[in-house]
C-alpha positions as CSV (number, residue, x, y, z in Angstrom):
1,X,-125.8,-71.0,160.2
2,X,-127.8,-68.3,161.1
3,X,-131.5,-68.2,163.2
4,X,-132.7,-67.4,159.0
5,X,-131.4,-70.3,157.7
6,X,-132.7,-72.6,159.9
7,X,-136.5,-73.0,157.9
8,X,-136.5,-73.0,154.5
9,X,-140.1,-75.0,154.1
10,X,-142.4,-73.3,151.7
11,X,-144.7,-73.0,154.1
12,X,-147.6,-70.0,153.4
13,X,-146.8,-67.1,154.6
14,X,-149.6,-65.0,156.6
15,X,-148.2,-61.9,155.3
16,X,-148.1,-62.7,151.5
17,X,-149.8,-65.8,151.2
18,X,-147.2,-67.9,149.2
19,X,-143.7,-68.9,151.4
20,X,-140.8,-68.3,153.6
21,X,-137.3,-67.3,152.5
22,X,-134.4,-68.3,154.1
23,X,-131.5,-65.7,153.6
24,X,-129.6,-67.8,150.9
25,X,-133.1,-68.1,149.0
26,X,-133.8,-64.5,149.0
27,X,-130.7,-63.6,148.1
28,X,-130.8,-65.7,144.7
29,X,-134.3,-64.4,144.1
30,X,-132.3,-60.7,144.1
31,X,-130.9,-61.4,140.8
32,X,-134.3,-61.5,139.0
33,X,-136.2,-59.1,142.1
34,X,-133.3,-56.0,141.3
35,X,-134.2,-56.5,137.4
36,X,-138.3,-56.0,138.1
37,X,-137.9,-53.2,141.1
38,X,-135.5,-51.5,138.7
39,X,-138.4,-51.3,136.4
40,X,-140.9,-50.9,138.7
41,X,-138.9,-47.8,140.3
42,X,-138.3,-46.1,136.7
43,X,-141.8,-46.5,135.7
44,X,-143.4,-45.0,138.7
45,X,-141.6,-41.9,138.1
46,X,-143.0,-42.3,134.7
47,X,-146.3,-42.4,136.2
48,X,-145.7,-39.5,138.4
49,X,-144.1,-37.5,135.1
50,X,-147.6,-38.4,133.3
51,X,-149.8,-37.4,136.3
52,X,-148.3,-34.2,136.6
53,X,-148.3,-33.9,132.8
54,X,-152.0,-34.5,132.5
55,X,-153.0,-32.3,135.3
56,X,-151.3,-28.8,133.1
57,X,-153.2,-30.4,129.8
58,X,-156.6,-30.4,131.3
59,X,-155.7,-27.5,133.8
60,X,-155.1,-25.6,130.0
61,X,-157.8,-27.2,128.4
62,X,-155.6,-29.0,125.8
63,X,-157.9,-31.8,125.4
64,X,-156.3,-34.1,122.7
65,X,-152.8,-33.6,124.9
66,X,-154.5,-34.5,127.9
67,X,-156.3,-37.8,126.6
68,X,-152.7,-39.3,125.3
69,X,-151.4,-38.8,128.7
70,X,-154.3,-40.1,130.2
71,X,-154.0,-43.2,128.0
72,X,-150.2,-43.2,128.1
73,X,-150.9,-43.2,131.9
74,X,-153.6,-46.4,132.5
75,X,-150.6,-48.4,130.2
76,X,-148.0,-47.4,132.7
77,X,-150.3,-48.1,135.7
78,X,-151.0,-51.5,134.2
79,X,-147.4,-52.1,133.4
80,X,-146.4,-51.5,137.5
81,X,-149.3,-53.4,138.3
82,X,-147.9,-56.2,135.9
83,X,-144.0,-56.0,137.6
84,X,-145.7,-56.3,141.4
85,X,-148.1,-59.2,140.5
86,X,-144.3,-60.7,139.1
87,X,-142.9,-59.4,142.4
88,X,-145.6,-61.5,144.2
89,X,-145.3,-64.4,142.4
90,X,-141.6,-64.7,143.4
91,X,-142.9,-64.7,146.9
92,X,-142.3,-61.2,148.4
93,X,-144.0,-58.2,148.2
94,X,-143.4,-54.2,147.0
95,X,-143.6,-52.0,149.9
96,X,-142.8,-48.8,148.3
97,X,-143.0,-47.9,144.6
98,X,-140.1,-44.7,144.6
99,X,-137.6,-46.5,146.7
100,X,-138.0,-50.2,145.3
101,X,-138.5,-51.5,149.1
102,X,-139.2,-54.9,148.9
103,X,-139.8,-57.8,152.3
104,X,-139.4,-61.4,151.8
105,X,-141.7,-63.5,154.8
106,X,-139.1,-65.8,157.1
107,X,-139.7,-67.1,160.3
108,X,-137.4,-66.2,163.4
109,X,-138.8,-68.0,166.6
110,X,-141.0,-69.4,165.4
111,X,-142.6,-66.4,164.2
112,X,-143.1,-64.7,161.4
113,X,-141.0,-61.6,160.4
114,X,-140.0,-60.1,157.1
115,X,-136.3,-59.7,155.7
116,X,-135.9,-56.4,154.2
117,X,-134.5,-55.1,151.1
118,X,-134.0,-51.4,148.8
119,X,-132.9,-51.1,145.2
120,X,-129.2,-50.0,145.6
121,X,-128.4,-52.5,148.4
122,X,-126.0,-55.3,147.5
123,X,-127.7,-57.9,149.6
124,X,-129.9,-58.8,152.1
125,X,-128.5,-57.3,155.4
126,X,-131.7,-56.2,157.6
127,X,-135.0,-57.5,158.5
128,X,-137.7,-56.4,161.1
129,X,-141.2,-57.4,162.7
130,X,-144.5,-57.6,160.5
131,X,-145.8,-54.9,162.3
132,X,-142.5,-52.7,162.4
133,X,-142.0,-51.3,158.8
134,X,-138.8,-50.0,157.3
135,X,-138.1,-47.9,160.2
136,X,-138.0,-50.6,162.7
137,X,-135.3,-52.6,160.1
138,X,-132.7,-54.4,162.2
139,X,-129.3,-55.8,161.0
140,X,-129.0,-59.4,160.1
141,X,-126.6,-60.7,162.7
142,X,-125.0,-63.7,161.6
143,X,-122.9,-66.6,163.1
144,X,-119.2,-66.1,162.6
């Protein structure tokens, strides 16, 4: 057993509000959480498609063109607003919209931390401090 597996309460999380994952939880969540980032990754560029799309309409003065897109664009918004509140709801929380990062609260020493995830990862491998972000991610070390 690993320093991760040890607490598996639902205790609220400071970070997220809702509970703590141990690493056998968060990796069962993955199952459902790699179906919504998937989405959430392949709208955004949608988005991002639409933005840019919207900005040559009115740029050109093509206002009925512009309008769609600008409506096609607040229903996209609203669906990725829609996939993170589902995201949330699981427990964890969306750090980065074009990489499908995602952190799941745990406590390590009796502290809080976050274990760390990216669409495209088999598992959950790293984690790293609240404060540290994805470029302080460490490897999970676990007991042999």
């Amino acid at each position: 057993m690993d320093a991760f597996e040890a607490v598996s309460l639902p205790e609220p999380s400071a970070t997220i509000g809702q509970r703590y994952f141990s690493i056998t939880e968060a990796n069962r969540a993955l199952v459902l959480v790699r179906r919504i980032v998937a989405d959430i990754v392949r709208e955004y560029r949608r988005l991002c498609t639409l933005k840019e799309a919207y900005q040559r309409y009115d740029e050109k003065g093509n206002i009925v063109l512009a309008e769609q897109t600008r409506q096609d664009y607040v229903s996209v918004f609203n669906r990725l607003s829609t996939l993170r509140d589902e995201l949330e709801e699981i427990g964890c929380e969306l750090k980065d919209y074009e990489t499908g990062l995602v952190d799941f609260p745990t406590r390590l020493g009796g502290r809080e931390v976050l274990l760390c995830w990216k669409l495209g990862e088999e598992s959950i491998e790293y984690w790293h401090e609240v404060d540290a972000g994805y470029e302080g991610r460490r490897r999970i070390v676990k007991d042999v």
